[in-house]
C-alpha positions in Angstrom: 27.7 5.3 -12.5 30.2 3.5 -10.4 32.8 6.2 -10.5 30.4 8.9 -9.2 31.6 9.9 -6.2 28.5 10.4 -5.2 27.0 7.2 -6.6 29.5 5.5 -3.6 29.1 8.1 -1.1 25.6 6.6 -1.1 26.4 2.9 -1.6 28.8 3.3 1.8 25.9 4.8 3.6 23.5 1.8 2.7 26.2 -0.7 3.2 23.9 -1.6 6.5 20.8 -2.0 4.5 23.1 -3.9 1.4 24.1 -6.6 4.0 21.0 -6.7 5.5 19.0 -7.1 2.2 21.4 -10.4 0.7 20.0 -13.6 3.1 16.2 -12.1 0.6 18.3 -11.6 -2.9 19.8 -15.2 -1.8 16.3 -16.9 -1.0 14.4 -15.0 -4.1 17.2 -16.6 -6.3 16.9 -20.0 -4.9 13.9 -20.2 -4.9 12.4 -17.8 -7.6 14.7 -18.0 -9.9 16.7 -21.2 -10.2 13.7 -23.4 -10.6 13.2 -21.7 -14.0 15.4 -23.7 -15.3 12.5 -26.7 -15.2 11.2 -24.6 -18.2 13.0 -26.4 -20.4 10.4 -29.5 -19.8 8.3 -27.1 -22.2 10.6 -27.5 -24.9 11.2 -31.5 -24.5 9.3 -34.6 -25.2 10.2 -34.4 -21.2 10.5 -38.0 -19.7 11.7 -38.5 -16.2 14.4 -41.6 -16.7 15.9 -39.4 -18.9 15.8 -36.4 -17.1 16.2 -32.5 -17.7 19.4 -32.1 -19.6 18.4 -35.1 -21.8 15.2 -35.4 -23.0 14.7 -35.0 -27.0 13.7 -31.3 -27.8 10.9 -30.6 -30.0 10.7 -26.7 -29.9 6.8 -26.1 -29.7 4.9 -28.7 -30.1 4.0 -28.7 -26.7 2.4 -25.6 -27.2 0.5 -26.1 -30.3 -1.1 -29.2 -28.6 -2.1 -26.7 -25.7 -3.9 -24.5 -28.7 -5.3 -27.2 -30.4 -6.6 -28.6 -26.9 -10.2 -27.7 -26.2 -9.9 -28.9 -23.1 -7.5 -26.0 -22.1 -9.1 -23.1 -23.9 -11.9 -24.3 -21.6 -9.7 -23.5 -19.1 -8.5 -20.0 -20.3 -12.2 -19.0 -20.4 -13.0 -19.9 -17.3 -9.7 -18.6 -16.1 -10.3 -15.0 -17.7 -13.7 -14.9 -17.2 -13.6 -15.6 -13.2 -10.1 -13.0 -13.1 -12.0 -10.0 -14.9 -15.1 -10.9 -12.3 -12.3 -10.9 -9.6 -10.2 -8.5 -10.8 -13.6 -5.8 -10.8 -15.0 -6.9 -7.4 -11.2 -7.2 -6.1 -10.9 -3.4 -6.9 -14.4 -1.5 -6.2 -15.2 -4.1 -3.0 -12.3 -3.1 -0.9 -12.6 1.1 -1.9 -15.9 1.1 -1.2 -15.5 -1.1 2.3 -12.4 1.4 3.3 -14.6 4.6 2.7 -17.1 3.5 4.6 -15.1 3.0 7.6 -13.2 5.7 7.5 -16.3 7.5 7.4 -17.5 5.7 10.7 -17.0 8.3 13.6 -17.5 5.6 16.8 -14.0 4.6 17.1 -14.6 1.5 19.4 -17.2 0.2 16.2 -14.8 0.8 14.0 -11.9 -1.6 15.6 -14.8 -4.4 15.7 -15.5 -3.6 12.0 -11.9 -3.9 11.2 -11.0 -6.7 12.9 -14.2 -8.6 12.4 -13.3 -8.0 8.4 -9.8 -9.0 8.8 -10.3 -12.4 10.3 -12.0 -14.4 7.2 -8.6 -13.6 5.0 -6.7 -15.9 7.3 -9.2 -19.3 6.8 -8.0 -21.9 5.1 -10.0 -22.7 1.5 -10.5 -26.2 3.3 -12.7 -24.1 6.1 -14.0 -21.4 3.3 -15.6 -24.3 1.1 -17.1 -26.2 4.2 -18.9 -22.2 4.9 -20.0 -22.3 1.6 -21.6 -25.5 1.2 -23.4 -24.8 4.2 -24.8 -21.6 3.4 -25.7 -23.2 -0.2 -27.3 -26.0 1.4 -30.6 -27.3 -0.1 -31.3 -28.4 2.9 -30.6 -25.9 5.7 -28.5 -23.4 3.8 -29.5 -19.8 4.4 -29.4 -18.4 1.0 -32.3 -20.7 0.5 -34.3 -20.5 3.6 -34.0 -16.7 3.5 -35.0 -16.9 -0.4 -38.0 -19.3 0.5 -39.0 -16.6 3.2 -39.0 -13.7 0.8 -41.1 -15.8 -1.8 -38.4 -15.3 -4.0 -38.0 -19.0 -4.8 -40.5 -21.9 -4.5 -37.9 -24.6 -3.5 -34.6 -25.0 -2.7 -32.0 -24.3 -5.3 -28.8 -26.6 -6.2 -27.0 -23.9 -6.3 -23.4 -25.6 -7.4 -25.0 -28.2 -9.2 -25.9 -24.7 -12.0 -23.2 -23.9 -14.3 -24.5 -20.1 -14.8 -23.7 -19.7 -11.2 -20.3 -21.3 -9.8 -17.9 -18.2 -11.1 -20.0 -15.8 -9.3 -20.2 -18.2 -6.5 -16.0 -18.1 -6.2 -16.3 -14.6 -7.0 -18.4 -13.7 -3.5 -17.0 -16.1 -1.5 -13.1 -14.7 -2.4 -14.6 -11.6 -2.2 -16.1 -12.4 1.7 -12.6 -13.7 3.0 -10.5 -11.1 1.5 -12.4 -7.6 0.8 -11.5 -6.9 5.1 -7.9 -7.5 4.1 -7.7 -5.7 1.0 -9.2 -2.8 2.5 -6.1 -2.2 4.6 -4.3 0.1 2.1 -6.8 2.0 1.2 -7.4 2.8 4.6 -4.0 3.8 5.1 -3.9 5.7 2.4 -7.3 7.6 3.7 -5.6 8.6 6.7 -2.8 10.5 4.5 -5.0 13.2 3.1 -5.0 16.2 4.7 -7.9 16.5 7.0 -8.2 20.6 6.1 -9.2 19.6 2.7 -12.2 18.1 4.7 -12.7 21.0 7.0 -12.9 23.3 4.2 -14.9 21.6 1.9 -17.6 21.4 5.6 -17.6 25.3 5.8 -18.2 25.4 2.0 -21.2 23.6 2.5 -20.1 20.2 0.8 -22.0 17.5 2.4 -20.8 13.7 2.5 -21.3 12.2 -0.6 -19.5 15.2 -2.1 -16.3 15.3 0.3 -16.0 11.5 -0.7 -16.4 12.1 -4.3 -14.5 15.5 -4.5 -11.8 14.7 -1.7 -11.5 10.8 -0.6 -11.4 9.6 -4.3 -8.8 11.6 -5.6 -6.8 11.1 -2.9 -7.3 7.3 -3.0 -6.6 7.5 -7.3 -2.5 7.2 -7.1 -3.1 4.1 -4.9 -6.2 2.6 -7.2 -3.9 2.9 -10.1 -1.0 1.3 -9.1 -2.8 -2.1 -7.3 -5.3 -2.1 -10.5 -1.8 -2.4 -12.3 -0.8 -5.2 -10.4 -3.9 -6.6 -9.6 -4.5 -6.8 -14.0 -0.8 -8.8 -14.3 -2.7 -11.2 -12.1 -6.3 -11.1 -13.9 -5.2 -15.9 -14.5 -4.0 -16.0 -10.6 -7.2 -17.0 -9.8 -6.2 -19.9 -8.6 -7.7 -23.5 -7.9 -8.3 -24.3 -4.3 -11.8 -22.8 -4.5 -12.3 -23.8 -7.6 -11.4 -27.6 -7.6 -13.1 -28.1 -4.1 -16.5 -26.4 -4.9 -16.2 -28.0 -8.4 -18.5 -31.5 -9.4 -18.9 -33.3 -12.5 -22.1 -30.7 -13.2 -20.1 -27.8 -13.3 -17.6 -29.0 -14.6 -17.3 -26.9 -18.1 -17.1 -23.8 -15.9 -14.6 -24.5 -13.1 -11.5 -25.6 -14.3 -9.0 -23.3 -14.5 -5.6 -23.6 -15.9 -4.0 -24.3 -12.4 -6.4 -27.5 -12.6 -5.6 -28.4 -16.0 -1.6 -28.1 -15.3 -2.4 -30.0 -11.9 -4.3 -32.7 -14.1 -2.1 -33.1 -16.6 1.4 -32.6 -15.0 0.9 -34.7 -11.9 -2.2 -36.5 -12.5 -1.3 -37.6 -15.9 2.3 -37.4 -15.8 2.8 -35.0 -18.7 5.3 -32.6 -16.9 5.9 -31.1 -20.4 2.5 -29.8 -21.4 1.9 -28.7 -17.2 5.0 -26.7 -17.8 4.0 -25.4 -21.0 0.5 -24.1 -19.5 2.3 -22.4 -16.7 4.9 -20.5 -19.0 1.8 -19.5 -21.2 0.1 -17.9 -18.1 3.1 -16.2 -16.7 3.7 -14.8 -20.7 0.3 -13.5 -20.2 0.1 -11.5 -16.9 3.6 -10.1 -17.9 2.3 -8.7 -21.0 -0.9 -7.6 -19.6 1.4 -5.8 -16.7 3.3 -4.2 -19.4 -0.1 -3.2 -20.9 -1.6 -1.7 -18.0 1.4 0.1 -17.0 2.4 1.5 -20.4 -1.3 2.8 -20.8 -1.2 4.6 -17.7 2.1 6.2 -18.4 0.9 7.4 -21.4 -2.1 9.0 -20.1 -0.2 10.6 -17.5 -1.1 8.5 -14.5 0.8 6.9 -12.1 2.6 3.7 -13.0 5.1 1.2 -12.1 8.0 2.1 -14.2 
């Protein structure tokens, strides 16, 4: 390959870009790659007076105390369970927000819309859990009053003091702060179908509902597949902010996740080892379910990654 003429006909031509590109290739190794090496912790009775390169290895026994840990497949429940929630709200939330904006003709609305939308993803969580407890309040929260109104509910409801409801709780409040900001993609990928194929499908006689269905859909498929792909290596990224501040001793069966167990147990308990352990075992995870994902959609003859 090096010895195609070609091959550095091209390479001289990019040697702008190349330059340009190694200050990121530096910074992704510093600091993506060479703090892999604290995986080793995983393998080690880890102990920090003795350090990295000398702690006594004990192969996996930091793992099989993670599987024989109820405590942590607590966690990969709740993990998987609020990812696949995520992961399904994550995906239709923002296609169906897109299509209905670029289906909005008053162009001025449409800005607000889009920059209304836009503005929750850049709250903090601090700010996001302070809106949520107030609109879950049992005292002036308006889920409740507007509930109460309705006669949906006699009284108030403790809403994260119930187990059955905290994931879909995180589910709508992620959902809220980051469906405008999802929706920016899809958008743009909206804008690169051909407008004749709308045109013509009008004079045919094809209403709405069918130029989204026959037209915007299929258009937007390439673009579904590929952040679905993605978006399923990242089905245990559901993180912990959310989850650790909406969290109380009442819910607690449902909303730890395994960031919160690795936080618990690597910094609050000092057990570096098994923290490290659970975050090798969740990376392991997304990159096989990537794999997964992308290998199934190459077979059926979709787009993929690779």
């Amino acid at each position: 390959m090096f010895k195609d003429p070609d091959f550095a006909k091209k390479l001289k031509n990019q040697k702008s870009l190349l330059l340009l590109s190694i200050p990121f290739v530096v910074y992704v190794i510093i600091f993506n790659y060479a703090p892999l090496v604290g995986w080793l912790m995983a393998f080690q009775r880890y102990k920090p007076r003795d350090g990295l390169f000398h702690s006594e290895f004990i192969g996996l026994e930091n793992f099989r105390f993670l599987f024989r840990n109820e405590d942590f497949i607590l966690c990969v429940r709740n993990t998987l369970a609020m990812g696949i929630i995520n992961l399904f709200l994550g995906t239709v939330c923002p296609i169906i927000f897109a299509i209905l904006l670029s289906e909005f003709r008053f162009n001025m609305g449409k800005k607000f819309v889009q920059t209304i939308s836009y503005l929750p993803h850049f709250l903090s969580m601090i700010i996001l859990t302070g809106i949520v407890f107030d609109v879950l309040s049992m005292e002036n929260g308006t889920i409740n009053k507007v509930l109460m109104a309705t006669g949906l509910i006699d009284k108030p409801v403790q809403w994260l003091a119930e187990p059955k409801y905290f994931w879909w709780i995180v589910a709508f409040a992620t959902r809220w702060k980051e469906t405008g900001w999802d929706s920016i993609i899809y958008l743009a990928a909206i804008t690169s179908i051909n407008p004749d194929l709308y045109e013509a499908a009008s004079i045919d006689g094809a209403g709405r509902m069918r130029r989204i269905w026959h037209i915007t859909l299929p258009g937007l498929k390439p673009t579904i597949l590929i952040l679905l792909i993605m978006n399923v290596g990242n089905v245990l990224n559901v993180g912990f902010e959310l989850q650790y501040l909406l969290g109380n001793d009442l819910v607690k069966s449902v909303s730890e996740t395994i960031d919160i167990y690795v936080l618990n147990y690597g910094i609050g308990k000092g057990n570096y080892a098994i923290g490290t352990a659970a975050g090798i075992f969740k990376s392991l995870v997304s990159i096989i379910l990537i794999v997964i994902a992308n290998t199934s959609a190459k077979a059926m003859g979709e787009e993929s990654l690779y």
